[in-house]
C-alpha positions as CSV (number, residue, x, y, z in Angstrom):
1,X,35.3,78.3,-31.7
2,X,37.9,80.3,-32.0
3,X,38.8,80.1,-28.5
4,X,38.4,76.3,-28.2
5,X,41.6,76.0,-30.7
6,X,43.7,78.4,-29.0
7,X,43.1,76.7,-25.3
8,X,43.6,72.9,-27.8
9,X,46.8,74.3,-28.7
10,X,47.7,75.2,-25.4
11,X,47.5,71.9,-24.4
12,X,49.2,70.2,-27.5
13,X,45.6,69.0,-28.6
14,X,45.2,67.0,-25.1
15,X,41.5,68.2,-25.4
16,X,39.9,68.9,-29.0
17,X,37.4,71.5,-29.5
18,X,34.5,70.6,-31.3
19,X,31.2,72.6,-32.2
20,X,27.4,70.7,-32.2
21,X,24.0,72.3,-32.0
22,X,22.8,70.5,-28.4
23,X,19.2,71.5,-29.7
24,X,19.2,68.7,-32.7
25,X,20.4,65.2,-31.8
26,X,21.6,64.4,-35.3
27,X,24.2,66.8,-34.9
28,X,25.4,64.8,-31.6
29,X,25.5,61.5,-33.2
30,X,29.1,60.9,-34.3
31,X,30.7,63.6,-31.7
32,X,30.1,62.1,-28.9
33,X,31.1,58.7,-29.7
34,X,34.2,60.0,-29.1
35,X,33.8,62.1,-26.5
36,X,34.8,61.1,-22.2
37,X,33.7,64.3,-20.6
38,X,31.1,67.6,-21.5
39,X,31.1,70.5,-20.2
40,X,28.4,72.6,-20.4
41,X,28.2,76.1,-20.4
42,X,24.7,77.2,-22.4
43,X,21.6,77.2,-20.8
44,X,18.7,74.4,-21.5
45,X,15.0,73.8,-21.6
46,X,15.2,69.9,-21.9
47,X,17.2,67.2,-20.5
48,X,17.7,65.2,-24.1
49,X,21.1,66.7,-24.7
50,X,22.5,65.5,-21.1
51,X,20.3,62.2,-21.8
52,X,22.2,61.6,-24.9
53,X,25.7,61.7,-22.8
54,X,24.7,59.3,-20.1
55,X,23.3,56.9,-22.5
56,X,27.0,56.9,-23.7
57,X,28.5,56.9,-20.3
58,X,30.2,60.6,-21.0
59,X,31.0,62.9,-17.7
60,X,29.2,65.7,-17.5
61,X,29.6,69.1,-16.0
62,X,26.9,71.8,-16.2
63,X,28.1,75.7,-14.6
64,X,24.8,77.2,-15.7
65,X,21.8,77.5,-12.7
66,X,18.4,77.3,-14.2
67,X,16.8,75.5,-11.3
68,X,14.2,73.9,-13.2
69,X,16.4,72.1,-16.3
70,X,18.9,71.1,-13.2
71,X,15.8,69.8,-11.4
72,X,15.3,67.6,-14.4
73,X,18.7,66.6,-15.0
74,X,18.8,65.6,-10.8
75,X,15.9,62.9,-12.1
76,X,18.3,61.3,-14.1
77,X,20.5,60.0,-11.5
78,X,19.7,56.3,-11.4
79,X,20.0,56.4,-15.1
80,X,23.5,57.9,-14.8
81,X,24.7,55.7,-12.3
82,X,23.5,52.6,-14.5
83,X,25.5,54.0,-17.3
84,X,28.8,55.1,-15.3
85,X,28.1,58.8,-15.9
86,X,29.6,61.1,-13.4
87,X,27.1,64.2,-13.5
88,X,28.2,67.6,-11.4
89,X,25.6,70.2,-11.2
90,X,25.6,74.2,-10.3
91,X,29.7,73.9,-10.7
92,X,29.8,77.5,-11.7
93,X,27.9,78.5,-8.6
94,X,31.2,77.5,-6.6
95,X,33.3,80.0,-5.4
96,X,36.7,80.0,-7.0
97,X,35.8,77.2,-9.5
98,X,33.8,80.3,-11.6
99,X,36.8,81.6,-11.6
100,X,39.0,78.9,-12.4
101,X,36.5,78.4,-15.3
102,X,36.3,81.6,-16.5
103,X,39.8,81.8,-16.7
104,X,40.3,79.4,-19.1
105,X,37.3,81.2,-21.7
């Protein structure tokens, strides 16, 4: 968490770091009612995290590449669409956007 304030203070609090356990959807309940955009760094068995976000219409990135959860995620496209959910898949997997990432952790 530590580092998400340092890189919010960087940008004069443009983006605000915020800490949630993806794994229980209580936690999630009042964050992302606020929230335009997710990135996702943490690998994940089930799609009800990501579901969550598009029911809300959030953005969401995902870097990781466990083939099966994107596989899942990939099924939720019409879904996303119907909500105006942007969803990007296997970003990390690009070359120099890893980087571009990584510089920023």
């Amino acid at each position: 968490m530590k580092k998400a304030e340092q890189f919010s203070a960087e940008l004069d609090q443009v983006v605000l770091p915020l800490e949630l356990d993806i794994h229980n959807k209580n936690s999630a309940e009042g964050i992302l009612d606020e929230i335009a955009l997710v990135v996702m760094c943490a690998d994940q068995k089930e799609t009800s995290f990501v579901e969550a976000c598009i029911q809300r219409g959030i953005h969401y990135v995902d870097i990781t590449a466990r083939n099966e959860f994107l596989l899942s995620v990939e099924g939720l496209d019409q879904e996303a669409k119907h909500n105006g959910s942007t969803i990007v898949l296997s970003v990390g997997l690009a070359p120099g956007l890893t980087n571009l990432l990584a510089s920023y952790t």
